[in-house]
C-alpha positions in Angstrom: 21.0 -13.1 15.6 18.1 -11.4 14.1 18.8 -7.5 12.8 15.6 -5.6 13.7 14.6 -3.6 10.4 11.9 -1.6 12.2 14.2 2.2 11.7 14.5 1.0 8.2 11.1 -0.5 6.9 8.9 1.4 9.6 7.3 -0.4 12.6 4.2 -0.8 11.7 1.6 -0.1 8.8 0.7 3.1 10.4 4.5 3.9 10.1 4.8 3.0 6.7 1.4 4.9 5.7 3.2 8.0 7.4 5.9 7.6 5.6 4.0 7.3 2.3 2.3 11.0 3.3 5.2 12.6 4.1 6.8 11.8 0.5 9.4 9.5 2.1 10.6 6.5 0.1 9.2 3.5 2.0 10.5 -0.5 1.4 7.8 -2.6 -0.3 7.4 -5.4 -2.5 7.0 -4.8 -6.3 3.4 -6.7 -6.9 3.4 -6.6 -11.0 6.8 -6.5 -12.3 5.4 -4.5 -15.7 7.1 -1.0 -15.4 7.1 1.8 -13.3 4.6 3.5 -13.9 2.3 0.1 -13.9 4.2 -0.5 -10.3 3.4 3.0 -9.2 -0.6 2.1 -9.2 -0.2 -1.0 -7.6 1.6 1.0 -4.4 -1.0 3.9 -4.5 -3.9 1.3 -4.3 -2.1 -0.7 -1.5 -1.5 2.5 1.1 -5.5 3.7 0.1 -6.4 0.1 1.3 -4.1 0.6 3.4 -5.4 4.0 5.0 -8.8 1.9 5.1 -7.5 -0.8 6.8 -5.8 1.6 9.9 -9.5 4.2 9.7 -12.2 1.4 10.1 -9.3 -0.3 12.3 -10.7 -4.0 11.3 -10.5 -7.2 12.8 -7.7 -9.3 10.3 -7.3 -12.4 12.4 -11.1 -12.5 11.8 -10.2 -12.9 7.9 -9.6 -16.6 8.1 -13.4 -17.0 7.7 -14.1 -16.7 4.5 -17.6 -14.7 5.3 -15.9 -12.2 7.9 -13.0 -11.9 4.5 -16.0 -11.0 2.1 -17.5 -8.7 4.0 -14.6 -6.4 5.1 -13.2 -7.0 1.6 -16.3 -5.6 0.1 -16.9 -2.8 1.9 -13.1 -1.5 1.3 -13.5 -2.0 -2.3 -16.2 0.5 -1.6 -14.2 3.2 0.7 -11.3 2.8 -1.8 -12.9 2.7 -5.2 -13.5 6.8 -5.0 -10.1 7.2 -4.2 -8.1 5.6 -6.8 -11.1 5.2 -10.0 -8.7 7.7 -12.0 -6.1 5.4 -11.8 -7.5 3.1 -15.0 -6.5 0.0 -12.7 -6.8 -3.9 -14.0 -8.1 -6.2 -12.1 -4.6 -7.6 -11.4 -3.5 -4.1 -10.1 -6.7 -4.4 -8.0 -6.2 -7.0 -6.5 -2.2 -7.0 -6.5 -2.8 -3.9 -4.2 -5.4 -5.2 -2.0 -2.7 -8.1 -1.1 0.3 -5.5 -0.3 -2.4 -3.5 1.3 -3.9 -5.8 3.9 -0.7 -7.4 4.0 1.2 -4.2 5.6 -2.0 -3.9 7.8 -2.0 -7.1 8.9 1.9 -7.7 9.8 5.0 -5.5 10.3 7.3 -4.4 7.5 9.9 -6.4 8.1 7.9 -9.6 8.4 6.1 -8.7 5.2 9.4 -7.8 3.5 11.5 -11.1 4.5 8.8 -13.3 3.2 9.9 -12.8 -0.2 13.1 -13.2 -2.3 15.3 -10.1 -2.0 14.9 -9.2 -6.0 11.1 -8.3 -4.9 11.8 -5.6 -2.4 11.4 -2.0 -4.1 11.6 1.3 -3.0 8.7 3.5 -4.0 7.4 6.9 -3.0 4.0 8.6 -3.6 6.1 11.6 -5.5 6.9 9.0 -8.0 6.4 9.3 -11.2 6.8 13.0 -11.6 6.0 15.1 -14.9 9.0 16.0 -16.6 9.8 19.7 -15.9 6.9 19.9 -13.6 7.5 18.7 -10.5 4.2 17.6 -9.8 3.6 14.5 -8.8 1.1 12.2 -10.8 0.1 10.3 -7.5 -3.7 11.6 -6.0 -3.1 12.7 -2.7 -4.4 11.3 0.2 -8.1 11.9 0.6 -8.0 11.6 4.5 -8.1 15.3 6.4 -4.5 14.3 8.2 -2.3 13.9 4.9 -0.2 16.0 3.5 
């Protein structure tokens, strides 16, 4: 018998980006496997492209053309490249978040989450890291009008 998951990993990537907002620890997948604070960038660039993906509300099962890919790729390397520039990303974080990104967009959590091996699934919120003493968090917030 299958368990649904949805109260625990969120319904849907608009759940999940909620989530994210509100400072709530979502389940996702740890992308680079190089530290925390390495981690941390990966999961801020995958809920920006991840904002993108539910805003300009595009057409995923058009993805499997390679031309219909490059072009919604491109342009939200574009939307999201304002948003997360201070970040000092790689490439690999790039493109590490663009995978977890489109890939909560494109199917629910718990789909997502049960296609890898257990040691994989992370908890991560966008209060995470947080300067010692501080308590602010080094995440950017949400550039969108309805975040936090």
């Amino acid at each position: 018998m299958s368990e649904d998951k949805s109260e625990l990993y969120g319904t849907d990537g608009a759940d999940v980006l909620a989530r994210w907002d509100r400072g709530d620890i979502i389940h996702t997948i740890e992308m680079g496997g190089l530290g925390p604070g390495y981690e941390q960038c990966i999961q801020i660039v995958a809920m920006e492209i991840l904002r993108i993906c539910l805003q300009e509300d595009y057409d995923a099962e058009s993805w499997d053309n390679k031309d219909n890919w490059a072009k919604d790729r491109d342009q939200i390397e574009k939307l999201a490249h304002p948003r997360i520039d201070q970040l000092g990303l790689s490439g690999a974080q790039w493109g590490a978040g663009l995978s977890l990104g489109t890939g909560f967009y494109m199917r629910s959590p718990s789909d997502l989450l049960s296609q890898v091996d257990g040691d994989r699934r992370i908890m991560a919120s966008r209060g995470f890291p947080k300067e010692a003493g501080a308590g602010g968090s080094l995440s950017p917030p949400p550039v969108n009008a309805e975040g936090p």
